[in-house]
Each structure stands twice: as structure tokens, then as C-alpha cells.
C-alpha positions in Angstrom: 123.9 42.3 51.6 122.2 42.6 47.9 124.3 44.4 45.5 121.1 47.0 44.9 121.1 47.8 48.6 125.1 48.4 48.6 124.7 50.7 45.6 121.8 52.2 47.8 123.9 52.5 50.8 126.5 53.8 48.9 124.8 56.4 47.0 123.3 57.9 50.2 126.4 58.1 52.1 127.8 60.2 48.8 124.9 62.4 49.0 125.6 62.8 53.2 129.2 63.1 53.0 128.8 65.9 50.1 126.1 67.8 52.3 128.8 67.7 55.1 131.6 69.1 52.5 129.3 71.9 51.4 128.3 72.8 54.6 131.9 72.9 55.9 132.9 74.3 52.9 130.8 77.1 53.0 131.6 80.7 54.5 129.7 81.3 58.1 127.1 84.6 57.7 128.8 87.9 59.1 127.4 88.1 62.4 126.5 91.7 63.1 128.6 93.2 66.3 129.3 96.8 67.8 131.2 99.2 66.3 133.8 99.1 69.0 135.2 95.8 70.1 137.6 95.4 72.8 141.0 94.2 70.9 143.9 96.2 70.6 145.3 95.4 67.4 148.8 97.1 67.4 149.5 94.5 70.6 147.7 91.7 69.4 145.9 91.6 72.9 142.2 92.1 74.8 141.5 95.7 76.4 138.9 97.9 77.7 142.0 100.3 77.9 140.7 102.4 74.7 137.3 103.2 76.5 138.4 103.9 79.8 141.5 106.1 78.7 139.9 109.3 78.3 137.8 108.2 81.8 140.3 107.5 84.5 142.0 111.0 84.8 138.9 112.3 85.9 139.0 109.8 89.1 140.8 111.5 91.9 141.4 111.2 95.8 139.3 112.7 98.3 140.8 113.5 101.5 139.3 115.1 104.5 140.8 116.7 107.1 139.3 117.9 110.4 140.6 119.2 113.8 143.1 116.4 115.6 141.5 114.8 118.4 144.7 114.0 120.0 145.9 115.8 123.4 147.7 117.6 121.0 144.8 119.3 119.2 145.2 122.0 117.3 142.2 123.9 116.1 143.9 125.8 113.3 145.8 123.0 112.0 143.2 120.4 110.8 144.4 116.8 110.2 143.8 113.9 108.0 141.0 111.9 109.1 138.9 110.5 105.9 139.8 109.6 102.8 138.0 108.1 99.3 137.6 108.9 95.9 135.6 111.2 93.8 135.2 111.9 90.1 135.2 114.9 87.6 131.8 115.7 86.1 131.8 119.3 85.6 136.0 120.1 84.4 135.1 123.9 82.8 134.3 124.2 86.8 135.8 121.8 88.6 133.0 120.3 90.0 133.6 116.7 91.5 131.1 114.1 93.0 131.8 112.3 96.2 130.1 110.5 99.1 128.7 112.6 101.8 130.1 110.0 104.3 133.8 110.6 103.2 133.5 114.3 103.5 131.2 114.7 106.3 132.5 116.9 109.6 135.7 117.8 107.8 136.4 121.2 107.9 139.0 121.3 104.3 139.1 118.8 101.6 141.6 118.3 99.3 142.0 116.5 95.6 144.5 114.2 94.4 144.6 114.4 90.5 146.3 111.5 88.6 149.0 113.5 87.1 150.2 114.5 90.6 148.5 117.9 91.0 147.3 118.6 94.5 144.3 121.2 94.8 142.1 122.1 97.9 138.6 121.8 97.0 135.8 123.8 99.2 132.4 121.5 99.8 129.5 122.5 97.7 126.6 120.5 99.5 126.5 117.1 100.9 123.1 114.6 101.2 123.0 112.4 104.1 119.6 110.5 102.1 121.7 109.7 98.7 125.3 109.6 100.4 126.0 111.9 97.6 128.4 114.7 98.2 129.8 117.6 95.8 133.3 119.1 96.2 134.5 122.1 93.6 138.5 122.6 93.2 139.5 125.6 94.0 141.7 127.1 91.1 145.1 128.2 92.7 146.5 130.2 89.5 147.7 127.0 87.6 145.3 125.9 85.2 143.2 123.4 85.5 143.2 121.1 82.6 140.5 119.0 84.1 139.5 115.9 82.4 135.3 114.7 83.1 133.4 111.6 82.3 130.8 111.1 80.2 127.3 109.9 82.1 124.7 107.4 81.3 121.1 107.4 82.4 121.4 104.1 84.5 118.0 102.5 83.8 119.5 101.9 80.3 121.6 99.0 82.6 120.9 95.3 82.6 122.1 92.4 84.8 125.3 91.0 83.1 126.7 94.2 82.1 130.7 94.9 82.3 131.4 97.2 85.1 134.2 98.9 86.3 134.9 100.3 89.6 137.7 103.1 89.8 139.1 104.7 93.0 141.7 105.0 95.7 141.4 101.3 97.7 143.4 100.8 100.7 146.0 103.1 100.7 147.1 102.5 97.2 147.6 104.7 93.6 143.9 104.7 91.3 143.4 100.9 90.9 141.1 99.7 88.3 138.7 96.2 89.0 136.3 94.9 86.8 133.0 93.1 87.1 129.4 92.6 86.4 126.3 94.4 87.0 124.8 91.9 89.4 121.7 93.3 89.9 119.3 96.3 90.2 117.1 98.4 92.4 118.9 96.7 95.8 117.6 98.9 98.8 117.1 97.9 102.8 120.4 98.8 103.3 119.3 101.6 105.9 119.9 104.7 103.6 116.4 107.2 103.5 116.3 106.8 99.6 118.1 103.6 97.9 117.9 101.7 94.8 121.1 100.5 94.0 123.1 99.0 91.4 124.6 95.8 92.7 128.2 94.7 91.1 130.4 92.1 92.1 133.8 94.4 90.8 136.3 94.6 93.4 135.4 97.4 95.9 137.6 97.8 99.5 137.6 100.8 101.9 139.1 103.8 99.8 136.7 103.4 96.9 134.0 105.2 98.4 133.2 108.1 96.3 134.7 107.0 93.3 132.9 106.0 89.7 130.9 103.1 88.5 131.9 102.6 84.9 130.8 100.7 82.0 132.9 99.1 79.4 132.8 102.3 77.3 134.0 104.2 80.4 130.7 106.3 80.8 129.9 106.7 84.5 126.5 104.6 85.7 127.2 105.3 89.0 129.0 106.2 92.4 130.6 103.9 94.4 129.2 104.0 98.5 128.7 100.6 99.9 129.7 96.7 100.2 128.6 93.8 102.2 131.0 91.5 103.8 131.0 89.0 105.7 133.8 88.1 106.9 136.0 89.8 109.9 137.5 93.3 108.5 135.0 94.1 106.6 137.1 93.1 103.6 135.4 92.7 99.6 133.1 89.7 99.2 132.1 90.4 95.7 128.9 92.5 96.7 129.1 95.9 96.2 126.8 98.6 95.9 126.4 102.0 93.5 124.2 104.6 93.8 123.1 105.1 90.1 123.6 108.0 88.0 119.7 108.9 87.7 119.7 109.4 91.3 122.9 111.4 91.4 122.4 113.5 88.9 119.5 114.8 90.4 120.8 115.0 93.8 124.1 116.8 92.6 122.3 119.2 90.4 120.0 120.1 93.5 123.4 120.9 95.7 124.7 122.9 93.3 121.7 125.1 92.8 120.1 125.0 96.0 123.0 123.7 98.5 120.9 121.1 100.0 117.9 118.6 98.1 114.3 120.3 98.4 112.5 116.8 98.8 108.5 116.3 99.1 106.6 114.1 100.4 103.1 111.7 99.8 102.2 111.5 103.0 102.6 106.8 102.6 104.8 104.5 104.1 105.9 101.8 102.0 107.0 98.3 103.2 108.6 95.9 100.3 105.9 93.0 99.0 107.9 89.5 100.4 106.7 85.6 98.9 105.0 85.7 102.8 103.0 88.4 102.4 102.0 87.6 98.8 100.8 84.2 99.9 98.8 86.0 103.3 96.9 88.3 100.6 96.6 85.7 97.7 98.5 87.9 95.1 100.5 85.7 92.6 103.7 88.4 92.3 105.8 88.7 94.5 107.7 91.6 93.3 106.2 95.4 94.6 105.5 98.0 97.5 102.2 97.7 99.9 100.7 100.2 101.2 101.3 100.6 105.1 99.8 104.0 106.4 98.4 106.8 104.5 98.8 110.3 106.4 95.0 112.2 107.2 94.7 114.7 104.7 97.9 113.7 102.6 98.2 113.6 98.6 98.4 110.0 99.3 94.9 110.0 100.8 93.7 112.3 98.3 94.7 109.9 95.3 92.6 107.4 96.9 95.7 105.3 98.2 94.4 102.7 101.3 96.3 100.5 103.6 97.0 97.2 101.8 96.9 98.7 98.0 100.4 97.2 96.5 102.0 99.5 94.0 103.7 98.2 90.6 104.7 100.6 88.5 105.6 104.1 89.6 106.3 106.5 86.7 106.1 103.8 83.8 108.9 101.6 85.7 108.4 98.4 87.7 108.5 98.3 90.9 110.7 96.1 92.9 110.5 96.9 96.8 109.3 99.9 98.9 113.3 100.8 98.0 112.0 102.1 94.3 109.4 104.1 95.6 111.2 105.6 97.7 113.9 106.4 95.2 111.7 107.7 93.1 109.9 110.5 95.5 113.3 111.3 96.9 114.4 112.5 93.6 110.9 113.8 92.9 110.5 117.9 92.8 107.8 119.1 95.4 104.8 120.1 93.0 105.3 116.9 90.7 103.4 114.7 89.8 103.8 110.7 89.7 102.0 108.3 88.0 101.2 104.9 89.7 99.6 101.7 88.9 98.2 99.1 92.0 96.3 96.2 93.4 93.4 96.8 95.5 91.3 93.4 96.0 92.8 91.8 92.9 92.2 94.3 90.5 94.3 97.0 88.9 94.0 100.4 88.9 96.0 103.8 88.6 96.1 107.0 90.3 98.3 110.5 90.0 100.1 110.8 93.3 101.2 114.3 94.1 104.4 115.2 95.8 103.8 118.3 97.9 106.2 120.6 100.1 105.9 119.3 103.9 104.0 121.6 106.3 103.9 121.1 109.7 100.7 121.5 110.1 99.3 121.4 113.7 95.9 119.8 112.4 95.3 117.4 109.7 91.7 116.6 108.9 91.4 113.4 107.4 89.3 110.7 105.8 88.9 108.5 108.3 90.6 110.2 111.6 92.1 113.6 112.4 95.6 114.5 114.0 95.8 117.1 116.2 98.8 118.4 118.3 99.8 115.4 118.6 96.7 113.4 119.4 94.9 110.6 116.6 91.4 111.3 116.7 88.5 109.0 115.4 85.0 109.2 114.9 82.7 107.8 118.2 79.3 107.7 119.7 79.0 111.1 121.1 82.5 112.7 120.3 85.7 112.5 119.1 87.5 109.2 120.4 91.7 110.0 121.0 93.3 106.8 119.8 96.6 107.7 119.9 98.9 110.7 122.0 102.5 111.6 120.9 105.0 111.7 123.7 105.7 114.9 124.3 103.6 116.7 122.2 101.1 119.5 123.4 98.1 116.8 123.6 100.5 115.0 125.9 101.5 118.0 127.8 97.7 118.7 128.4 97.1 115.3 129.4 95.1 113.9 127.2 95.0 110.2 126.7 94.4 107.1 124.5 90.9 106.8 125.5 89.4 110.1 126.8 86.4 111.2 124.3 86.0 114.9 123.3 83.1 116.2 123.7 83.6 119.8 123.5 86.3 122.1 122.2 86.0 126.0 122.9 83.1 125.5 124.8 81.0 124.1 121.4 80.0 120.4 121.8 81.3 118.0 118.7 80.0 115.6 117.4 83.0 113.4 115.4 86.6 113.7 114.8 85.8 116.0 112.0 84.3 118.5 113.7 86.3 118.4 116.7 89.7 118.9 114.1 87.8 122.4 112.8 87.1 123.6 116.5 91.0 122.6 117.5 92.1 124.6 113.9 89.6 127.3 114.5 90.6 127.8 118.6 93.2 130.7 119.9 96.2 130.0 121.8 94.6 128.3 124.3 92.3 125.7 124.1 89.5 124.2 126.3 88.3 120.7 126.1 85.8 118.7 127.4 86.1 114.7 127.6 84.7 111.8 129.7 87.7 109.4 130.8 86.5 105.8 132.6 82.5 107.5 132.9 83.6 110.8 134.7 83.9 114.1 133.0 87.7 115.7 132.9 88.5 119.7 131.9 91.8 119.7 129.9 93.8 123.4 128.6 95.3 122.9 125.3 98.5 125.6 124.7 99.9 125.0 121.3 
């Protein structure tokens, strides 16, 4: 090697080396970070202790107790039977939230505070939909001295979040376990109204009822469900939360009205799979179709069709039929929602208006009529019955899938239309004229 291309060499490994000195040399940028971080200095050691302290004396046991069912029974002395967890939201009252399924058909509750304070609690309203359930102590002349949790609005989650599940778990003192938020807006889990938070922190029989915390100890949600697959129905690391935008709502509803008012659109909802995205050509697979709309419904009235595949509801994405339905459930009757959907390929939106249920006897349609029972569809010469409900008046006056109506009241119709005005318009007893198979039948209609 030449002397010039040693000196070369040399001088260029200098310059490397003396990069490499500076930059090790050199103090790493202060990387910005949360005001609170999980380190408890006097101790030297990790903990979520300081966030959860103020938190975990407002988890408490729930027992129910109901009448024996031994040969022993004893109406007037009701017995253990049930038992979970609950947690403080309201301490000025005493006002605890549960799940409906650990207080339902007991006749007295009682609460199980963690200082060792025993109080009997009477039930404020349960909801069978939400599995939500809302106990209130009942003060005995000791005071109180409640402690609550602070709430978060739950769609402020995201997957990989700390969680922390709180309760009473098989048979033993309030146990904390940690976890992850696993994911969000889970439903077909058979509940009327579900959109879950999924978390794989450790939750056994006992925990039912209690919180769903995050690392700041603010409650995202209420403990009600796990999957498990194995024999005993033991924790596999899938639980299940109902989140706290949903039980807000429902517990503010059983405290002012004892039960949840609920409305209702008048659609059925079935969750968009990768199969039924590939049968209509849609490139998502992520959303609710479309699978009835009710004659005469707000959901016929905003224009909603079979097929029509909803993706946003209220400015939020939609996951599955399961946020839909989460969403009306928790919808006042009156209100409004906003949705956007996929007809044919192309987007479009449409105000969808929860109403109060009727039951009305006749519901006039776009394209068919109900009536006592009985489907009703246009047809040469009448009003074609399509459909009969078992047991229904149309059923009890024997009309059948098939039979056209040619006359109600004695007035001759001409479509399902007008045949759904005569049937509204008749008294308490109703005439009606059909042809079944070619030959002319004479049915009486008592609503």
C-alpha cells in the first residue's frame, strides 16, 4: 500500500472514529413523556399503585340473597345465592353499578366495603339488554364515608391500552389483575345491545359487576362476560366490558326512570362478513347491512332498503350490526342519528329517527302493508297476503299465505294500500272478501 493512500486511510478513519466520539459523547434530546409515570421513587420500584389508590375502595361485593330452595325453605329468611362485585359512582348517595345478572330474582342485596363495613343496599333498576344493574346503600345511621371513581368516556380507548380489572373472583378478598385492551366494539355474544371492550386482564366467576380500569384508575367500563374454553369455564385471557358510554346512559336511565325508555328504527341489522363483501363486490369488510326495513318505519322513511350497508352511525365507524345496535339502544326515543351507507357502490347519508314503539294494528308501507298479523302486497286485482302470524287475529280468522283480498267492509280494493286504509278505517269487526285456489271465501276479522 502507497504511503499517500495510508495517510488517506488513516485520515478518514480519524475523521470516523471522531464522528463516533461526538456522537456518543453527546447528550440524547429529552424525549417528551406524561406527567405521571409509573415509578415509585421512595421504593425504588414500578407501580400503578399511586393511580389506582384512590380507585379500589370504591370496588365492593355484591351479594344477593333470595328465598332457599331447599326442603327447608323459608320465605322470610332469604339466603345467599349470587354473588359479584360492583363499584361506587355516586358516594354523596351511595349509588353503586352492578350486573343485572348478579342481582337478578334476589329479593335483598347486600355490600361488602373494603374497610369491612357491611351495608344492605335496596335495587334501584336492573337492564336485562346492557346487563347493567344499579344498587343504592342504604345508610344505617353510621356514616357513609363512601369513596367513587372517576369515569372516562370509553371511545377515548385504543387497542394496547393498560387495563385493570377489580372485583371479588372466586371466593377471595378484592384482587387486582392487569391487562390490555384487546379490542373494541366485540358484540354477537347474544346480549340485545353489545359493543364491548375486549381485555385479556384476568377475569374468573366473582368479577362480574366489578370495574374496568385504566392505568390512571378511571373506570372505562364494567366487568360482565368471558369466553373460555376449556372445562369450568375457567379465564382464557378473553374477557369482555361493557364500556362506560353505554353504562352511563343506562344507569342514568334507571335512576331517573327505573327502567331504559328505548326506541326503535323499525331495521334489522346483520354484521357485513369477508363472504358477504365478496357476494356484493364491496371492497370493506368492516359494517352493518341492511336486512329488513319495517312498512311505515323511520327506517323506511329515511330511505333505508334491504342490502344498503351502514358505515358510520353518528360520526363513528361502524364495525358489525353490534355498533348499531349499541348505538339505538342508548338512543332517546325522539333522537335523531346520523348515518352514512352503500347503496350500489355509492355513498350516501340519511337522518334516521328513533321513535317510541307503537303497536300499531296496521302499518301502511312502501312496498307492502301489515295488518293484524297478515303481510299484504300489491296484486292483480287485490291485496295479495304473503305472510300470516301464528296466532294473530289474521290467523284466528283464517286467512292464509295466498288468499287475495278483494274487498274489506263490503268496498272492493284495489292494492295493499288501499286494503291497509279499509282494515284501519273498519269497526270491531271486519268483513273480507278473497279468492283462495279460484273460489271465493267470506272471512270475519275481530281485532
Amino acid at each position: 500500500m502507497s504511503p499517500r493512500l495510508k495517510a488517506l486511510l488513516s485520515t478518514g478513519l480519524s475523521s470516523v472514529l471522531a464522528g463516533v466520539v461526538l456522537i456518543q459523547a453527546a447528550p440524547a434530546p429529552a424525549q417528551p413523556g406524561p406527567s405521571y409515570l409509573p415509578y415509585d421513587a421512595r421504593r425504588g420500584v414500578f407501580s400503578f399503585a399511586p393511580g389506582l389508590d384512590d380507585s379500589l375502595p370504591a370496588v365492593v361485593q355484591v351479594t344477593t340473597l333470595g328465598q332457599s330452595r331447599g326442603p327447608t325453605s323459608d320465605a322470610d329468611d332469604p339466603k345467599p345465592f349470587a354473588s359479584g362485585s360492583g363499584v361506587i359512582v355516586d358516594a354523596a348517595e351511595g349509588v353503586l353499578i352492578t350486573n343485572n345478572h348478579v342481582v337478578e330474582g334476589g329479593r335483598k342485596f347486600t355490600v361488602d366495603l373494603t374497610d369491612g363495613r357491611l351495608f344492605d343496599a335496596v335495587l334501584v333498576g336492573a337492564d336485562k339488554a346492557t346487563d347493567i344493574a344499579v344498587l343504592k346503600i342504604v345508610p344505617d345511621g353510621r356514616p357513609l364515608n363512601l369513596s367513587q371513581v372517576q369515569t372516562v368516556d370509553s371511545d377515548t380507548l385504543r387497542t394496547g391500552d393498560l387495563a385493570f380489572a377489580v372485583g371479588y373472583p372466586l371466593g377471595l378478598d378484592q384482587t387486582l389483575t392487569m391487562g390490555v385492551i384487546s379490542g373494541l366494539n366485540r358484540s354477537g355474544l347474544g346480549d340485545a345491545v353489545e359493543d364491548y371492550i375486549q381485555t385479556d386482564a384476568a377475569v374468573n366467576s366473582g368479577n362480574s359487576g366489578g370495574p374496568l380500569l385504566d392505568s390512571r384508575g378511571r373506570l372505562i367500563g364494567i366487568n360482565t362476560s368471558i369466553l373460555s374454553g376449556g372445562f369450568g369455564g375457567g379465564n382464557d385471557g378473553i374477557a369482555f366490558a361493557v364500556p362506560s358510554r353505554i353504562m352511563l346512559y343506562v344507569a342514568e336511565q334507571l335512576r331517573k326512570n327505573g327502567e331504559v325508555k328505548r326506541g326503535q328504527t323499525g331495521a334489522l341489522f346483520a354484521s357485513l362478513t369477508a363472504e358477504r363483501a365478496r357476494e356484493m363486490e364491496l371492497r370493506i369488510v368492516r359494517g352493518a347491512i341492511v336486512a329488513d326495513v319495517a312498512p311505515g318505519s323511520p327506517a323506511e322513511r329515511a330511505g333505508l332498503r334491504r342490502d344498503d350497508v351502514i358505515t358510520r352511525i353518528q360520526g363513528r365507524p361502524v364495525a358489525n350490526a353490534g355498533s348499531i345496535n349499541a348505538t339505538v339502544g342508548i338512543a332517546a326515543p325522539d333522537s335523531s342519528l346520523n348515518l352514512v351507507y352503500l347503496r350500489g357502490g355509492h355513498e350516501a347519508t340519511t337522518a334516521l329517527r328513533v321513535e317510541t314503539p307503537e303497536a300499531a294494528p296496521v302499518v301502511v308501507g312502501a312496498d307492502r302493508v301489515v295488518a293484524y298479523g297478515a303481510t299484504l302486497r300489491d296484486a292483480d286485482g287485490g291485496a295479495q297476503v304473503t305472510t300470516v302470524e301464528a296466532g294473530s287475529p289474521a290467523a284466528q280468522a283464517e286467512l292464509a299465505a295466498g288468499d287475495l283480498i278483494t274487498a274489506v267492509g263490503g268496498a272492493p280494493v284495489a292494492d295493499a294500500r288501499a286494503a291497509g286504509e279499509a282494515l284501519r278505517a273498519a269497526g270491531e269487526t271486519i268483513e273480507i272478501s278473497a279468492t283462495r285456489g279460484g273460489e271465493s271465501v267470506a272471512l270475519t276479522l275481530t281485532p
